[in-house]
N, C-alpha and C positions, 0 to 999 in steps of 0.2 A: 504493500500500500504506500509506503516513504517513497519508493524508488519513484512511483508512477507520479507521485506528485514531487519529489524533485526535479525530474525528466520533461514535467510540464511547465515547471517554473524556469527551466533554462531554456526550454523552447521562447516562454513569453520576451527572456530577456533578449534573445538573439532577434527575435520579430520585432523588438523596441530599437534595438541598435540598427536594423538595415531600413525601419520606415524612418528613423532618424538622418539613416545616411554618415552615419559614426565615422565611416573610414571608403577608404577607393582602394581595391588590390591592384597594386601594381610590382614591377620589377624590382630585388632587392638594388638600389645601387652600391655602386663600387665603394665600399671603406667607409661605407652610413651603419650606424650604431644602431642597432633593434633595443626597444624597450621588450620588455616583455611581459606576461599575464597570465593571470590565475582563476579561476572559478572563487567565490567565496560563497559559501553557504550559511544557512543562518536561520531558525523558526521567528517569525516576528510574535510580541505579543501581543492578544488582540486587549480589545478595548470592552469591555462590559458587554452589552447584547446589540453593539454598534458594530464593532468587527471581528472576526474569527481570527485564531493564531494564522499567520499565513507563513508556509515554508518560499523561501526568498533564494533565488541564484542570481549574483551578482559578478557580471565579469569586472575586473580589478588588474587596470595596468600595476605594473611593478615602481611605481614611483621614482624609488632610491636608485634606480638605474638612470635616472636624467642627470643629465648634467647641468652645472647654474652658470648661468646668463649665456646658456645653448640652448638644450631645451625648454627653459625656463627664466624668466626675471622676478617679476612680482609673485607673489603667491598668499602673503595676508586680506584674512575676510572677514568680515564683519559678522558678528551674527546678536540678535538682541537681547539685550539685557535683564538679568532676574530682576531687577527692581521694577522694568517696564510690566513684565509678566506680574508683577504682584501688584501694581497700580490699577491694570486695568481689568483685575479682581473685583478689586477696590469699587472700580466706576461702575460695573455691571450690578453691581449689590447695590450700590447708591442711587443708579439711572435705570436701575432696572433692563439695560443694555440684553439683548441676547448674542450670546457667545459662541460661534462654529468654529471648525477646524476644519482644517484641507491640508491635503498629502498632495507633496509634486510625484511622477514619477518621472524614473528617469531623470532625477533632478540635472547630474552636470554631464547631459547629453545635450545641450540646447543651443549652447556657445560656441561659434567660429573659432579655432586656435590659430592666435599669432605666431605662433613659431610653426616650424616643419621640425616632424615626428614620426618615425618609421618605428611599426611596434609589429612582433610577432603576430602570427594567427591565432586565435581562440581555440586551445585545446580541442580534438574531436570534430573540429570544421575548419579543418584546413585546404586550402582547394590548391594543389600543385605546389610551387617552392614558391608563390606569390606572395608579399608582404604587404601589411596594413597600411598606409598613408593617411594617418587621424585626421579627418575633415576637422571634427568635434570634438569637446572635452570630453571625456572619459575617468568614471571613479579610478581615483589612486593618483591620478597626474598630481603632480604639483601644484599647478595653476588651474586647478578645477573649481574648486570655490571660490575663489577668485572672480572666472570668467562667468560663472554662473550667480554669483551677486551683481555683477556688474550689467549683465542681460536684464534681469527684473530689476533693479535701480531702473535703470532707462525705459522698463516697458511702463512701469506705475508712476512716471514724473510725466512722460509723454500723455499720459489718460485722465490728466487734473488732479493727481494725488499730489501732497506734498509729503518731504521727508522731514521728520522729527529732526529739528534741532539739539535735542537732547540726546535723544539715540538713533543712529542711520537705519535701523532694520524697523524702525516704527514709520509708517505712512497713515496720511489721514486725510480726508475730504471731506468739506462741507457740504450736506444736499439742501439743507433747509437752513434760515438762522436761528443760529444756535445749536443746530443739531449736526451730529461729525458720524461717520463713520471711520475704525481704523482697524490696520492691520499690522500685525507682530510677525516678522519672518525670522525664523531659525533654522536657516538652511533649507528643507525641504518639508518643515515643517510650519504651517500657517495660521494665526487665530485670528479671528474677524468679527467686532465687537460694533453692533451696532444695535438702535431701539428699532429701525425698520428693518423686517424681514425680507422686503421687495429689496432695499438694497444692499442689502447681502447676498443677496439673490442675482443682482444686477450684478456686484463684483465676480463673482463666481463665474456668473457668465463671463465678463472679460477675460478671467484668467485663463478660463477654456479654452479662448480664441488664439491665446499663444502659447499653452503650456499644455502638454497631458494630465491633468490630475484628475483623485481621485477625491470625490466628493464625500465627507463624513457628516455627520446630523451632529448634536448638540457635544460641546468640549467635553470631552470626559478624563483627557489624558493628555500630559506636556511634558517635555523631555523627564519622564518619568514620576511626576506628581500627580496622582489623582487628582481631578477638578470636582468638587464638593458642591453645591448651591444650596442655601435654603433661600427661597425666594419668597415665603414668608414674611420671614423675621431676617431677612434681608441681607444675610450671615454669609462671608464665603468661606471656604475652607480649603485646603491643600493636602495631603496625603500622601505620605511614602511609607505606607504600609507594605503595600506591597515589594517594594527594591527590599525592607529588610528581611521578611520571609524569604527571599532572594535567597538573600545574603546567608542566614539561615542554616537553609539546603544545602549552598552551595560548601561551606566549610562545615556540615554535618555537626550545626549544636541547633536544632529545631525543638530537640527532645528537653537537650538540658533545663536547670534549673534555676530559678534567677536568684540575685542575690544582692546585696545593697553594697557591697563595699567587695572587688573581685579578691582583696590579700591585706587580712587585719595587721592592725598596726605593730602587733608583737612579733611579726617575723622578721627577721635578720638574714640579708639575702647574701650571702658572700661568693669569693669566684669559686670557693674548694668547690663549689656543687655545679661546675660549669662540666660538661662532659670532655673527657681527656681521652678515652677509647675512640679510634678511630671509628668505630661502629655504633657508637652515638652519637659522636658529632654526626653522621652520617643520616642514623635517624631525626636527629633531633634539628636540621635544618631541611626535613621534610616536614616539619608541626608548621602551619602557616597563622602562626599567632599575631606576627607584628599587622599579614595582610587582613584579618578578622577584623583586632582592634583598631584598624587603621577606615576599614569600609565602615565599620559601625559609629565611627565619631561623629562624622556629618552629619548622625542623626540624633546625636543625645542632646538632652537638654541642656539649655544655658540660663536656666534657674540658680543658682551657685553663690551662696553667698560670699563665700572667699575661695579663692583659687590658688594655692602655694604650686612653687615647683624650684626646684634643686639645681646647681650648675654640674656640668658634668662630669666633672670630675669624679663627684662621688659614683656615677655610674660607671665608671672606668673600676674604678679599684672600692669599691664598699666598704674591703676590711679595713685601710688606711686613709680613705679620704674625710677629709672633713667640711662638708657642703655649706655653700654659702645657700640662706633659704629667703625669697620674697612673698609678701602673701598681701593682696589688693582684696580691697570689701568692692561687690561689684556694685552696691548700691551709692558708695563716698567716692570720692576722685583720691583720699586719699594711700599713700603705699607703701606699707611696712617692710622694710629690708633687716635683715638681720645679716650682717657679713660672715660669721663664721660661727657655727655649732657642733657640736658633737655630733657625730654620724645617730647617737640613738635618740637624738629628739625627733620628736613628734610632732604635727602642726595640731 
């Protein structure tokens, strides 16, 4: 059953790459550098009872193989900002705004490349010893996001939008006065906040007329935060419940047990207990503790009323350092330094 639906999914990408016109086979030339390219796979996840998981095949030039200022010059892209994403929360709860979302596909298929780029054939569809000639941008390029922000900047300034002064990936148009429609772009990802539905409906239609996308019904989902509404009581909410179930799974502590403090304050960590057999260090840098603690911070709380931490010294050596310790109250400005203590004090 996988097979037949990844096998369809790379069909769909190759039928996206040739009505695009991605590339021109032509003769390798003489002492021209081939990039080269890979299949990438991937299930997407869907979105509540708006979309199904979708299994995804992505062809994926090899980037690192360009060369700079040959294959490539500029390459920085803009894409919009959390704070804009949390403002325009904000205005929908307050304006009672309705909020869509739209997927490009084939986002950085769309753009003319200024440079000339000879890239291998796509694995399993190679036709003779013929080589690619990239009309267009292509996932993995260098200058893909790039040429692909720079297409939609021009397509929505040219159609009466204007761009946020604040932030480049926010556009907005006035239909009525007083009243704006706008729109949040994150790469291939889109929110479209407006009180009229016709003209959400209108933008939609434009974007059709230069882009492939695909159409979704009410926000539920942005670079991985549930979108919450009570339109009510006029409340919005955010969500990343699900990234840390993710997270969860993914380093196999779903089961475990929680606990208020991970290692009470009377234990004394020294290096004699650092492993010395080759055959723990071996195990013990397959425990992926620092990457756990490291995914799960982004989402702990910053409730805190004092927050201490140690220089590192005393991390280096425990049994003989002697740590300098800081501790700031988050609700004063002001910040208690203590320059040098005993390794066994306590905060």
């Amino acid at each position: 059953e996988d097979t037949s639906k990844w096998k369809a999914s790379i069909k769909e990408e190759m039928d996206s790459l040739r009505k695009n016109k991605t590339w021109e086979l032509v003769d390798h030339p003489a002492g021209q550098m081939l990039a080269s390219c890979k299949w990438l796979f991937k299930i997407k996840e869907g979105i509540g009872s708006v979309q199904n998981p979708r299994y995804k095949a992505r062809l994926m030039a090899r980037g690192f193989t360009q060369r700079a200022c040959i294959d490539y010059n500029e390459v920085f892209s803009l894409v919009v900002r959390h704070t804009s994403i949390r403002v325009i929360h904000a205005l929908t709860a307050c304006k009672d705004y309705k909020l869509e979302q739209l997927d490009v596909k084939t986002t950085f298929l769309h753009e003319n490349l200024e440079e000339v780029i000879y890239m291998r054939q796509p694995p399993r569809y190679k036709q003779g010893n013929k080589v690619c000639l990239l009309k267009k941008s292509l996932y993995g390029l260098m200058q893909s996001p790039r040429q692909w922000y720079r297409r939609f900047d021009e397509y929505m300034l040219s159609n009466e939008f204007k761009r946020s002064s604040y932030d480049s990936c926010v556009y907005y148009m006035s239909y009525a006065p007083g009243e704006y429609i706008c729109l949040f772009l994150y790469v291939d990802d889109m929110l479209i906040a407006c009180k009229s539905k016709a003209e959400i409906e209108s933008t939609m239609y434009l974007l059709k007329k230069k882009f492939d996308m695909k159409e979704l019904e009410e926000a539920k989902k942005i670079l991985g935060m549930e979108i919450i509404r009570d339109q009510n009581r006029k409340i919005p909410r955010v969500s990343q419940s699900g990234y840390v179930y993710k997270i969860f799974n993914n380093f196999k502590t779903d089961n475990e047990k929680s606990v208020k403090m991970p290692l009470g304050g009377h234990f004394n960590m020294s290096l004699k207990e650092c492993p010395v057999k080759d055959c723990d260090v071996e195990r013990m840098s397959k425990v992926p503790y620092a990457n756990t603690v490291g995914s799960l911070r982004i989402y702990r709380g910053n409730h805190v009323n004092v927050t201490g931490f140690v220089d590192s010294d005393y991390a280096k050596d425990p049994d003989k350092g002697r740590p300098g310790i800081a501790a700031a109250k988050a609700a004063e400005i002001d910040v208690v330094a203590v320059p040098s203590l005993p390794k066994q004090s306590h905060l």
